[in-house]
C-alpha positions, 0 to 999 in steps of 0.5 A: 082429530084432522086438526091433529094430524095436520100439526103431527105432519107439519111437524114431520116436515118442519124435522125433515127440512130442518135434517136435510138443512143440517145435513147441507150444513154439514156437508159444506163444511166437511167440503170447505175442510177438504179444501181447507186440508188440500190446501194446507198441503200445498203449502206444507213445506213453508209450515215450519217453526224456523224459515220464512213463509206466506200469506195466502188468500181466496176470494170467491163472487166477493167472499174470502174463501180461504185465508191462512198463513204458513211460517214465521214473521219473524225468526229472531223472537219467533213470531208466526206469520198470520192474516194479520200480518203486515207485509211490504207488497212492492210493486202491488203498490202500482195499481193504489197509484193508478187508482188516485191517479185515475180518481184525480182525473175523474174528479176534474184535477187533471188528464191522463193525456197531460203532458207531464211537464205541467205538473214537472216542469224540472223534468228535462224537455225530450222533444217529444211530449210524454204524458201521464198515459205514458207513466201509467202504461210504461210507454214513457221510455223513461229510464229505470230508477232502479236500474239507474241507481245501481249502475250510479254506486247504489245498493238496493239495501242502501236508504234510498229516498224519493228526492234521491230517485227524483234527482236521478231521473231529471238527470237523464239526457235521453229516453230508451225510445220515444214516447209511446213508441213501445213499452218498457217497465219503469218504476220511474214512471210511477215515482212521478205520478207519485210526485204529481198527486202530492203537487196536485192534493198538496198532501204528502201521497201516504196521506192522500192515499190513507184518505182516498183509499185505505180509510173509506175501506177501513184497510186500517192495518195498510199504509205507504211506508214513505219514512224507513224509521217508522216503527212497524208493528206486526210486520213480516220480516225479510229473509234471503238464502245465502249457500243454504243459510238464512239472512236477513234481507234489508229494506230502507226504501223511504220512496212511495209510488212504485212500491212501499205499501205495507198490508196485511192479507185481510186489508187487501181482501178488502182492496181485492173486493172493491174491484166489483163492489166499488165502495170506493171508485166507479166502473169508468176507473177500473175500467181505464185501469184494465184497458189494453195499453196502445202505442203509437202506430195504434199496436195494442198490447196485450199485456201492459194495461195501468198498474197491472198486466194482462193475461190468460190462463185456462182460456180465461182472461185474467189480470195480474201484477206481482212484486219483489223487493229485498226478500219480500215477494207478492201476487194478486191476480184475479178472474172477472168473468169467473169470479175468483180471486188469489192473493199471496204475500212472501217473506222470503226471496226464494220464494217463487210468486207466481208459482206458488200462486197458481198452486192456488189458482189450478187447484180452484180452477181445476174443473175449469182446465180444458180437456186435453185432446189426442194429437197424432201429429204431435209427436210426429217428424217434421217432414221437408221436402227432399229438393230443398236441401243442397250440397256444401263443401266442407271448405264452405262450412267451415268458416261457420265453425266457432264458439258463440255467446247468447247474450240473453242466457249467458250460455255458449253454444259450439258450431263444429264441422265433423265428417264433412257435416255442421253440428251445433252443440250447447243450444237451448234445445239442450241436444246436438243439432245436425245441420243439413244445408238449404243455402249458402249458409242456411240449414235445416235440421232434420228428425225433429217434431219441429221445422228448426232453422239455423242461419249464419248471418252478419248483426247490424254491426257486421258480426258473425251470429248464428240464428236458430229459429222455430216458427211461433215457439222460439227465436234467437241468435248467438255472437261469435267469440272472437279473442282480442288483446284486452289491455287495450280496454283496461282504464276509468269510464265516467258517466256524467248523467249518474256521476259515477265512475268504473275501472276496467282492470285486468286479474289474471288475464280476466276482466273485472269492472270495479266500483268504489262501493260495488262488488267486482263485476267480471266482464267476458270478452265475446269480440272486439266490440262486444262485451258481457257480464252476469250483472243485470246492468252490464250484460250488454256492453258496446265498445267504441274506437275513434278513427285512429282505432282508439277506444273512447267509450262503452255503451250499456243497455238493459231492459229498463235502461238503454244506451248509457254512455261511459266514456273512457278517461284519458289522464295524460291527455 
């Protein structure tokens, strides 16, 4: 009879656990399909029969979470866009070149301190050593290819071949800074470590990179698409916008290193999780890809890192790198210390990366968002001493007055004196700014929640700028306009390292640079020596005159490509 009662208990037990586990059961899966809903719902307005889309993915302490994909592969056959999709993830491909780098050196084939000519000899001696540190933490001060091929006459839609960019690159007379002085992204960089490893295995880098990595993670839908003829089957095709009209966005890249890679969302999963499993590669490897990148004078970055950048969200650091070539967009980020990881793959080039990432990441990090605290003094005046202002004639102010250029926003800004007082109009801050002197030709502006100053000064060319300023938030300054005659600037400029040349012609009393395969480019005058235009590359343009005040060349700079010399062509000479 005990005998009996014993079992009938056990048995109550054994249906009560196996209720409660079902009930758990249940309850994770009725969780895991609220979020799945939420989740859906972000993405809602890429989930259509007819437009581009995405790939989306999330890894919790190494398990996929929630993968899916929202619009179409390819629009012409109708095909949807799915995990399996292979996509074409640009500048992703960074931290793959990183990784067989630093594996290199972990095997003993070579040094990140190694000076880049003992694998490159071709590349021209600087004077200075760069090595393959420098590649791998864009402190080379090697000049974009990117950049470089544009200004040469190339469109980035154009078949553009390693040997192409290679020829380019060693061409350069000169770095936008020495080596590890600063930083500045070069996808050049990278198209060497490319060249190295495959000098260094004696393989093709596809190959080696199918060896090294995609193989030993049976990443078996991802490859480094280094022929623009091969066939890809499954892919997402690229897609842009043109006044609301889709097109498609062309591709013919047959370069490896700073982009091609081809994946699909579930191989890089896989890629995504071997950061903490390490199936391939150790902690010494992915440690150095993650250390901070340092210059010279010993300043540690506290965004460029190898193959990937660095940064904080939440208080919580984390680490980054996205990509955009053609109409394909890409971004992975991931959490270390919390564990999360978040993948986005795009087909088309409105689509913002980063922010339709972090629809992802705020939604499962939303528990982690610090509380937000009442500050009274936020909305507070700035309050200034009363005796730090002064008086100023209004025959003082006035040679402030004018129109000024920023040349970073492209935007005008309008110093006028009104009732014997300064006001700029058209800043950043998108109001009128009243200016109360605190100098000979330095103001304050009273009413705001910030301590604002606006300076008129002379830049080191001896132009008039005016400088506005707000301690830790924002700094700039804008170059007076000054109107000159142009047809003094009209005629050839020819660059020998690109072997190109521009035009300056003059329609309708406006300036155009044009180029024989290149759109018009339309150049505004800001003063005599200073030019700029709406084009990445021609955005800032220095004139030159010789002695006899005869002009002889412009200078261009950009982000990755500074002071590049045209000089003007003189036929009857």
């Amino acid at each position: 009879m005990k005998t009996r009662k014993l079992k009938l208990l056990a048995l109550v037990i054994c249906c009560f656990l196996g209720m409660q586990h079902s009930i758990s059961q249940n309850q994770e899966r009725l969780t895991k399909t609220i979020k799945e809903t939420d989740i859906d719902v972000l993405f809602k307005k890429y989930n259509n029969s007819d437009t581009p889309g995405i790939a989306v993915s999330v890894i919790k302490d190494n398990e996929v979470v929630y993968q899916k994909g929202f619009g179409m592969a390819n629009l012409e056959y109708g095909i949807p866009i799915t995990t399996k999709t292979k996509f074409h993830v640009a500048s992703l491909s960074k931290q793959f070149t990183a990784f067989m780098t630093l594996k290199l050196e972990d095997e003993g084939l070579l040094s990140i301190d190694d000076d880049v000519r003992t694998y490159i000899p071709e590349l021209p001696d600087y004077g200075k050593k760069i090595t393959i540190n420098h590649l791998l933490t864009h402190s080379s001060g090697i000049r974009d290819q990117w950049r470089l091929l544009e200004m040469a006459g190339w469109r980035l839609d154009d078949v553009i071949k390693t040997e192409q960019i290679f020829r380019l690159i060693i061409g350069q007379k000169e770095l936008n800074f020495s080596p590890g002085d600063s930083f500045s992204y070069s996808n050049s960089g990278y198209t060497l470590l490319a060249i190295i490893i495959e000098r260094l295995t004696k393989m093709s880098f596809a190959s080696y990179a199918k060896q090294s990595i995609f193989e030993p993670l049976q990443m078996n839908d991802s490859f480094f698409y280094d022929d623009h003829e091969e066939i890809v089957t499954n892919r997402a095709y690229s897609y842009t916008k043109d006044n609301e009209r889709l097109k498609k966005s062309n591709l013919n890249f047959a370069t490896v290193g700073p982009t091609s890679l081809f994946t699909t969302i579930e191989d890089f999963n896989k890629w995504a999780i071997n950061f903490k499993k390490m199936t391939i590669g150790n902690k010494k490897i992915f440690k150095s890809m993650r250390e901070n990148a340092t210059k010279n004078d010993g300043t540690v970055s506290n965004y460029y890192a190898k193959g990937q950048f660095l940064a904080n969200h939440y208080g919580y650091d984390n680490i980054y790198h996205s990509g955009s070539d053609a109409g394909y967009r890409s971004y992975f980020v991931r959490f270390p210390n919390l564990g999360y990881q978040f993948i986005l793959f795009a087909n088309a080039s409105y689509v913002n990366s980063s922010k339709e990432t972090f629809k992802l990441v705020n939604y499962y990090l939303k528990d982690k968002k610090p509380k937000s605290e009442n500050n009274a003094s936020a909305s507070e005046i700035f309050e200034y001493d009363k005796n730090l202002f002064i008086e100023l004639s209004s025959s003082q102010m006035k040679k402030f007055e004018g129109t000024y250029f920023n040349r970073e926003t492209k935007n005008y800004t309008e110093v006028k004196l009104e009732n014997d007082t300064l006001y700029l109009k058209g800043s950043v801050l998108s109001e009128t700014l009243k200016l109360y002197p605190v100098g000979n030709s330095n103001f304050k502006v009273k009413g705001s929640i910030y301590d604002i100053s606006v300076n008129f000064r002379e830049n080191d060319y001896n132009e008039p700028v005016v400088e506005i300023r707000i301690p830790d938030i924002m700094w700039y300054w804008n170059m007076k306009v000054e109107k000159v005659n142009l047809s003094n600037y009209l005629g050839s400029y020819y660059n020998d390292e690109l072997k190109t040349q521009y035009e300056l012609v003059k329609k309708e009393n406006v300036l155009y640079l044009t180029h024989q395969k290149l759109d018009d480019i339309k150049i505004e005058q800001i003063n005599e020596a200073y030019f700029s235009s709406k084009n990445r590359n021609f955005s800032n343009m220095r004139f030159k005159r010789n002695d006899s005040g005869k002009i002889i060349e412009f200078t261009v700079s950009s982000d990755g490509a500074k002071n590049i010399i045209f000089t003007k062509k003189y036929y009857s000479e």
